[in-house]
C-alpha positions as CSV (number, residue, x, y, z in Angstrom):
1,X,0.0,0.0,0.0
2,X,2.6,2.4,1.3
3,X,5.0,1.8,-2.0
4,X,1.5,2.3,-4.5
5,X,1.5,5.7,-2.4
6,X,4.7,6.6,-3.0
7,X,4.5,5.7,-6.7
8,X,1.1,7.9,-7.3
9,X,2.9,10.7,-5.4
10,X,5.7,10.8,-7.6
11,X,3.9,10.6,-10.6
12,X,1.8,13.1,-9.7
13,X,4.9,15.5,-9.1
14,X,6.0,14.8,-12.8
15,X,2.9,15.4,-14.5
16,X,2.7,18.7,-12.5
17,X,6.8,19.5,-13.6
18,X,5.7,18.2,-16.9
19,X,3.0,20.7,-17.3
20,X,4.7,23.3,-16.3
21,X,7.3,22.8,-18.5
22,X,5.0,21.9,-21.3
23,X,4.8,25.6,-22.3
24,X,8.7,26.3,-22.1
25,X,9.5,23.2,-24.0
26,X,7.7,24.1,-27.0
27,X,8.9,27.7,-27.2
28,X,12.3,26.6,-27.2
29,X,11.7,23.6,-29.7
30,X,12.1,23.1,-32.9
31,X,9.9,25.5,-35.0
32,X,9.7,23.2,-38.3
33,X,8.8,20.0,-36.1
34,X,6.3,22.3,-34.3
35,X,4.7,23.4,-37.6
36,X,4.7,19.7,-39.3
37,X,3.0,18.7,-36.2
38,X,0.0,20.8,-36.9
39,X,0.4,20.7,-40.8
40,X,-0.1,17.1,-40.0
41,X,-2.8,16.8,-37.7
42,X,-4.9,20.0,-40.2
43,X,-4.3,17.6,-43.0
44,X,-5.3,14.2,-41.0
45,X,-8.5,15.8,-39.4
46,X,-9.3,17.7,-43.0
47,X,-8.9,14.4,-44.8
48,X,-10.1,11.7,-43.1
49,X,-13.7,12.3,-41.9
50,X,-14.5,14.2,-45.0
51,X,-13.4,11.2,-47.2
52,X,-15.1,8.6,-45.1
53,X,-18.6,10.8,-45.3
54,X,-18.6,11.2,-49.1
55,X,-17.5,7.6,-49.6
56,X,-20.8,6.2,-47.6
57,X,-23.0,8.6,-49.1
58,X,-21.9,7.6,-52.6
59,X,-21.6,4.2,-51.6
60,X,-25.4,3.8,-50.3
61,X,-26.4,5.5,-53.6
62,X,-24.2,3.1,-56.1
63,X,-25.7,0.1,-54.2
64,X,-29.2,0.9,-54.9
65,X,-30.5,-1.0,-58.5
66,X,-30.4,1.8,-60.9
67,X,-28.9,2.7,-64.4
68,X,-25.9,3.6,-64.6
69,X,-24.5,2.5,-61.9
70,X,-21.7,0.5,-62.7
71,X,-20.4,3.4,-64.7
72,X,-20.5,5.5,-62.1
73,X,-18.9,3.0,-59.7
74,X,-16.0,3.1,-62.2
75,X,-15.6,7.0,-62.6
76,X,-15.4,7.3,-58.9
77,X,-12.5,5.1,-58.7
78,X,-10.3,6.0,-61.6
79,X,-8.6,8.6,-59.4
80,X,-7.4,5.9,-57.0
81,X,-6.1,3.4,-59.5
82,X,-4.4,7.2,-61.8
83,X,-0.4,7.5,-60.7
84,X,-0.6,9.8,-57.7
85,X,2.2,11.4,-59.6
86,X,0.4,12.5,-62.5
87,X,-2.7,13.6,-60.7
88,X,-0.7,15.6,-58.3
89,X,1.0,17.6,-61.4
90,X,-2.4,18.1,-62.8
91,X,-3.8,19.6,-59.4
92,X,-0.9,21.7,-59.2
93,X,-1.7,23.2,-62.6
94,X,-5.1,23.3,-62.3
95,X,-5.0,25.9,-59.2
96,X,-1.8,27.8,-60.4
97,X,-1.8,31.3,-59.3
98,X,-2.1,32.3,-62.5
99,X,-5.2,34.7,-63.4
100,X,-5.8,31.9,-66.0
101,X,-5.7,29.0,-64.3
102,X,-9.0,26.7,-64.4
103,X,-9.5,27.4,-60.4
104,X,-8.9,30.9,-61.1
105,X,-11.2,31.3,-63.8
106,X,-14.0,29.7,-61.5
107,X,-13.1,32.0,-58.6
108,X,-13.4,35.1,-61.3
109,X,-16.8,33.8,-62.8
110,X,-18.4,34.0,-59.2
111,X,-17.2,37.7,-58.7
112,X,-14.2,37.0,-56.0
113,X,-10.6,37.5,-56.6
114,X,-7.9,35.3,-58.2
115,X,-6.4,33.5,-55.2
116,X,-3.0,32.1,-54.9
117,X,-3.5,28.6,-54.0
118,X,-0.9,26.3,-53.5
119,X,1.2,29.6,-52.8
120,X,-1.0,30.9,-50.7
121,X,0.5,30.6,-46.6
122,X,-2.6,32.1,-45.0
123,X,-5.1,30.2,-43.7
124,X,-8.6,29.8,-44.8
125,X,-10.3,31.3,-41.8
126,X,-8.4,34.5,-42.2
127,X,-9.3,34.6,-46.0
128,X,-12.8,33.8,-45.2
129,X,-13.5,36.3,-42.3
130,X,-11.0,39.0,-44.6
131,X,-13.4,38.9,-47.2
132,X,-16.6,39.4,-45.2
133,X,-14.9,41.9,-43.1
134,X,-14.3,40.3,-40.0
135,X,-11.6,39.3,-37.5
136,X,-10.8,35.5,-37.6
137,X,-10.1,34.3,-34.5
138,X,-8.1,31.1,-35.3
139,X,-6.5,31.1,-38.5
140,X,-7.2,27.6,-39.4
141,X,-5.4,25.4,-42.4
142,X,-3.9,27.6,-44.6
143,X,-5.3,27.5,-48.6
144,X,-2.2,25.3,-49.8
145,X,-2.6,23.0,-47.6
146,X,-6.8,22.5,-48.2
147,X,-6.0,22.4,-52.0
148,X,-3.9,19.3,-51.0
149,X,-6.5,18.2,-48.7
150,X,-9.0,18.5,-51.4
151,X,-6.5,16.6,-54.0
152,X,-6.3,13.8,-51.0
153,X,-10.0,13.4,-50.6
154,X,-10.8,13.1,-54.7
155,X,-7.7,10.7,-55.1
156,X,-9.3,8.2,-51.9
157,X,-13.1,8.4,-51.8
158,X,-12.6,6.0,-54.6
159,X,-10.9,3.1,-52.7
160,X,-13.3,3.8,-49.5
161,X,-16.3,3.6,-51.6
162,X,-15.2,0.0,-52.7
163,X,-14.7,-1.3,-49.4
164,X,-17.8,0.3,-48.5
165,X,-19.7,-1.3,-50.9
166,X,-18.0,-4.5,-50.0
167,X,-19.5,-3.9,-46.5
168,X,-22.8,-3.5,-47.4
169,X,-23.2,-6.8,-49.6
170,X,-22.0,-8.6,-46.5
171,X,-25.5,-7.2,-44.6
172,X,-28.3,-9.4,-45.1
173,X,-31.3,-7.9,-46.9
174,X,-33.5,-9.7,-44.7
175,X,-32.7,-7.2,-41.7
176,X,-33.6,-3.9,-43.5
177,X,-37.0,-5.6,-44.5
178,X,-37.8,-7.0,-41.5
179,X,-37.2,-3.1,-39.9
180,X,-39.4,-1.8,-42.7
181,X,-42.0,-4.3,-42.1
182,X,-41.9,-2.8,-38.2
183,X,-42.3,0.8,-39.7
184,X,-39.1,2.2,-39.6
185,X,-38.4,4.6,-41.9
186,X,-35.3,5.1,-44.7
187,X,-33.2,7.2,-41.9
188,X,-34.1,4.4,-38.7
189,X,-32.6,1.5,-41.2
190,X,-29.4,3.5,-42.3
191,X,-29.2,4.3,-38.6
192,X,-29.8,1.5,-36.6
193,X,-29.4,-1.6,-38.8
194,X,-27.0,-0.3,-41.9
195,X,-24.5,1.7,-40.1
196,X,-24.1,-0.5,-37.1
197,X,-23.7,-3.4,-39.5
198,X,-21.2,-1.3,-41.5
199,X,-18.7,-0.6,-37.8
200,X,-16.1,-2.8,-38.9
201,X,-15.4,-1.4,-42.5
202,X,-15.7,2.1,-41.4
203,X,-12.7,1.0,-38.2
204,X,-10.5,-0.6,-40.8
205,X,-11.2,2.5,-43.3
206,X,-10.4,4.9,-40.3
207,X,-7.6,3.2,-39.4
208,X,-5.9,3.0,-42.5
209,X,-6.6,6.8,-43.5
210,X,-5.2,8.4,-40.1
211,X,-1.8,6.2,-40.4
212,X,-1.9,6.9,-44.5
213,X,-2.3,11.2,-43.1
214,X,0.7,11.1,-40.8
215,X,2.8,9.6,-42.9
216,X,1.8,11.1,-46.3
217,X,4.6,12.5,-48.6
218,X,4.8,11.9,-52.4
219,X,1.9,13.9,-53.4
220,X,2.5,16.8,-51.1
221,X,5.7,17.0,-52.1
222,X,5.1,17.4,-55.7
223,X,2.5,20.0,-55.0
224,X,4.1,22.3,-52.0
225,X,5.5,25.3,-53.0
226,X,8.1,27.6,-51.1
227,X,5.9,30.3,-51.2
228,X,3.6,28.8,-48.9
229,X,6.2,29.3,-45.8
230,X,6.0,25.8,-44.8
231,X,2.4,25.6,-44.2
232,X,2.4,22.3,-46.7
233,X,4.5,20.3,-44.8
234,X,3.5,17.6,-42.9
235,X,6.1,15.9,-40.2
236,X,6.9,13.2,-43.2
237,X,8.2,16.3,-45.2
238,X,9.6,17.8,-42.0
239,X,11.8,14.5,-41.6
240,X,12.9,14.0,-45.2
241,X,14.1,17.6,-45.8
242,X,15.7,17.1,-42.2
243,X,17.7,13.9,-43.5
244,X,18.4,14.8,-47.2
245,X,19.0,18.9,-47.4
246,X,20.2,20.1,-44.1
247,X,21.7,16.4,-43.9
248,X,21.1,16.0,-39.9
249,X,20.9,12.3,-40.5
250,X,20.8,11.7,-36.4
251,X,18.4,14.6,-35.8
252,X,15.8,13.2,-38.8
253,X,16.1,9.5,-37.4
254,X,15.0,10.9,-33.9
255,X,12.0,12.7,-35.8
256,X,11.1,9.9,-37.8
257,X,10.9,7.3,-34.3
258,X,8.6,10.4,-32.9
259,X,6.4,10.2,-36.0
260,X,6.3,5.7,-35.6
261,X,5.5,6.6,-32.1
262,X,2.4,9.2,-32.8
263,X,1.6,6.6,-35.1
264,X,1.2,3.7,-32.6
265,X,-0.1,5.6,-29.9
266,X,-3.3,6.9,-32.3
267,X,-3.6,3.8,-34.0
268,X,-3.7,2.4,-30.1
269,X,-6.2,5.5,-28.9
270,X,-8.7,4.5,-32.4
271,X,-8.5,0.8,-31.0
272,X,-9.7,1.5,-27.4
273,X,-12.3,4.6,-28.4
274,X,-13.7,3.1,-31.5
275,X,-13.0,-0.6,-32.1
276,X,-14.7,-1.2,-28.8
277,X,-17.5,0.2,-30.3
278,X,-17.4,-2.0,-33.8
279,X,-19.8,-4.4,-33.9
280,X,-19.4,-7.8,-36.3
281,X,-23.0,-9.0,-35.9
């Protein structure tokens, strides 16, 4: 009894030392591992639920018996299976800051100002509340960064839409009847029988997307540009300019065992708050 007392009371004196120093460590940290930090967890929390929502939507719709619906199943996943590579140049093109870019051109059509895109550092609060003449008070991701976000989410709603739709012909037609037959209605099925049903593909799709997020790099890199101060950069971009340009080879190996850990302990947190939640019938 005596030694679990000691041992709480000591802990409890670190985690007070720990955050009191929380503040000072960070302000005397590394800036750039600071900033890929956030980049990271913008671009994770931007990506992720947005991509999973469109994917069931679309996936609920392609599995109903209509016409057309193969082809449509096939258009939304020819981003997925197009070289990342390619499609990142396009996107990079497509919203150029040029006044004649194709984004640009949209932007003009609705009466706002040509915008700089993947140039642009600021973030898309600040643009927003700027342009109704307001004072943002969090300046959010900046507009690079969500044109990458956006170029993530059309490249994987795809793939999720497949597994999806692999999900939904493993649930038994049977159930949703027999909940009609009781009187629910189109919302009570999705909500009670479809999306219960459908737990373990959305865990596995959640799962896969938040590790893909932290450690994404091949697109972003193609489409970051200096212009945009860094705001682009995730910690995966953080590390490999670490290793290969300033060439702190020690310094980027310490990064890149922070990132496996971030990794481990979120793919850990998902397991305990959501995969005890997942239900396999």
């Amino acid at each position: 009894f005596f030694i679990r007392v000691l041992a709480t009371s000591a802990l409890l004196v670190g985690a007070v030392l720990l955050i009191f120093q929380i503040p000072t460590v960070v302000a005397s940290g590394d800036e750039d591992l600071w900033q890929g930090l956030k980049v990271t967890i913008f671009f994770s929390m931007g990506t992720v639920p947005v991509q999973l929502a469109i994917a069931l939507t679309l996936a609920i719709l392609l599995y109903q018996k209509m016409a057309g619906s193969t082809a449509f199943r096939m258009a939304y996943f020819l981003p997925y299976v197009t070289p990342v590579i390619a499609s990142a140049a396009v996107f990079k093109q497509v919203f150029s800051s040029r006044a004649t870019s194709p984004a640009n051109q949209v932007v003009t059509a609705f009466g706002f100002e040509p915008q700089l895109w993947l140039r642009e550092p600021d973030g898309i609060f600040t643009i927003v509340a700027e342009g109704l003449g307001l004072d943002a008070i969090i300046a959010g991701p900046s507009l690079a960064l969500m044109v990458i976000i956006f170029h993530s989410i059309w490249i994987y709603v795809g793939y999720n839409i497949v597994i999806y739709l692999a999900g939904l012909a493993t649930i038994p037609n049977e159930l949703n009847e027999a909940a009609e037959i009781d009187g629910a209605g189109r919302w009570q099925v999705f909500r009670h029988v479809t999306f219960p049903l459908l737990s373990p593909t959305t865990y596995f799709l959640s799962l896969i997307a938040i590790i893909g997020t932290f450690k994404a790099f091949n697109t972003i890199w193609i489409m970051r540009d200096g212009a945009a101060l860094g705001t682009t950069d995730p910690f995966s971009v953080v590390i490999f300019a670490e290793f290969f340009e300033k060439t702190r080879y020690g310094y980027a190996a310490a990064l890149a065992f922070i990132l496996f850990g971030i990794i481990i302990c979120l793919t850990v947190l998902n397991n305990r708050v959501q995969g005890s939640r997942v239900f396999y019938g």
